[in-house]
C-alpha positions in Angstrom: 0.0 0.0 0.0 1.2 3.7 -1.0 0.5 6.1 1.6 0.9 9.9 1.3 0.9 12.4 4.2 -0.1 15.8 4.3 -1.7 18.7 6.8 1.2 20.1 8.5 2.4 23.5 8.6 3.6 26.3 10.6 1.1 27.0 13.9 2.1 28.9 17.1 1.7 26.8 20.6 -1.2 25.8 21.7 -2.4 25.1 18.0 -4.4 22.8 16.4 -3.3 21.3 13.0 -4.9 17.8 11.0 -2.6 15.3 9.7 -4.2 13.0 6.9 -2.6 9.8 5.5 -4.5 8.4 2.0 -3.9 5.5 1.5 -3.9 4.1 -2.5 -3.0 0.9 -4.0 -5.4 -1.2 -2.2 -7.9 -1.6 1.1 -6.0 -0.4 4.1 -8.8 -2.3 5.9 -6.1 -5.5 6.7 -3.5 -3.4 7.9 -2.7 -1.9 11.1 -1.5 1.8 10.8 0.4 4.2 12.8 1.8 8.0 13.1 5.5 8.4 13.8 7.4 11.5 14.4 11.4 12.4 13.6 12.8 15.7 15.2 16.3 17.1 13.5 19.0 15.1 15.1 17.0 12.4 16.3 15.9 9.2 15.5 12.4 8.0 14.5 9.5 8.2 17.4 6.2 6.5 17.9 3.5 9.0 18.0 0.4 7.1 18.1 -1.1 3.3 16.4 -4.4 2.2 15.3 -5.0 -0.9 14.9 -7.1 -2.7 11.7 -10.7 -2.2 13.1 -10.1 1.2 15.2 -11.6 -0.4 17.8 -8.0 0.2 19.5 -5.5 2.9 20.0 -1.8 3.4 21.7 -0.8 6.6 22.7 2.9 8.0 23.7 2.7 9.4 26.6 3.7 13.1 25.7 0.9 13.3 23.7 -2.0 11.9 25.3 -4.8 13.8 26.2 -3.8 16.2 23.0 -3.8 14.0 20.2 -6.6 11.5 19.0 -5.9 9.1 15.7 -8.9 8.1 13.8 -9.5 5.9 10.4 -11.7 5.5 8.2 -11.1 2.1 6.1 -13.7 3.2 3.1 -12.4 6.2 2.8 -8.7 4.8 3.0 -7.5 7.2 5.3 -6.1 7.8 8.5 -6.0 11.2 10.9 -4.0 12.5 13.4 -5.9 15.8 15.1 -3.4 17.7 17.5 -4.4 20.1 19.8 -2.7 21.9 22.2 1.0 21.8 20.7 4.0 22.4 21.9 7.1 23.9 20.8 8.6 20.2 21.3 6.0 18.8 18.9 7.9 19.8 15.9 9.0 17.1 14.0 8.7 15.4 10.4 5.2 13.5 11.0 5.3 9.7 8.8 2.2 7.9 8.4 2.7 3.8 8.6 0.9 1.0 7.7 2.0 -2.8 8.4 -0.2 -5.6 7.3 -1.7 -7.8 10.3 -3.9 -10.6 10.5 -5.0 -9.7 14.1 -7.6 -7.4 14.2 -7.0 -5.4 17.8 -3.3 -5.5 18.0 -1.2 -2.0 17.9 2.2 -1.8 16.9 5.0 0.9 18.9 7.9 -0.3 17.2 8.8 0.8 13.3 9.9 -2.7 12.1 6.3 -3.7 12.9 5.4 -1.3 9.6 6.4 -2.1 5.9 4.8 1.1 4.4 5.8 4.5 5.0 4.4 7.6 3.7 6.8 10.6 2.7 6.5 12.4 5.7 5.0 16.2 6.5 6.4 18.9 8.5 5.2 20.2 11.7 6.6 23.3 13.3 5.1 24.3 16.7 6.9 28.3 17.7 6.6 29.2 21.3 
């Protein structure tokens, strides 16, 4: 599955931005999917998984409370809404998908995904 990520931009703390991931190629309704953040100069951070039926969701800590993750399979798309962002927010945002025949289970770790969209850039000033 392709994905493509887009919605970020430039907001000032305490912001709210969108993140969608579209997903083409095929279903996304048989994969698991998750939201991953890079800062400069560090390495690649779970955000936030879904897993293939919604019905459950993993949160990093830093963000709980702030962030929710939704999907919707017919639509092929996933969301990330932010609210309430922080300077330390800022970060490349990837979309991920990994395939998974379990329909509740949520993945934290970036081996778990296989598709990887390019990436959109969120910059939280204080």
């Amino acid at each position: 599955v392709q994905l493509q990520a887009s919605g970020g931009g430039l907001v000032q703390a305490g912001g709210s931005l969108r993140l969608s991931c579209a997903a083409s190629g095929r279903t996304i309704g048989s994969y698991r999917m998750g939201w991953f953040r890079q800062a400069p100069g560090k390495e690649r951070e779970f955000v936030v998984g879904i897993s293939r039926n919604g019905g459950n969701t993993d949160y990093e800590d830093s963000v709980k409370g702030r962030f929710t993750i939704s999907r919707d399979n017919a639509k092929v798309t996933m969301y990330l809404e932010m609210n309430g962002l922080k300077p330390e927010d800022t970060a490349v945002y990837y979309c991920a998908a990994g395939p998974d025949y379990r329909l509740g289970y949520v993945g934290r770790r970036t081996g778990e995904y296989n598709s990887w969209g390019q990436g959109t850039l969120v910059t939280v000033s204080s």
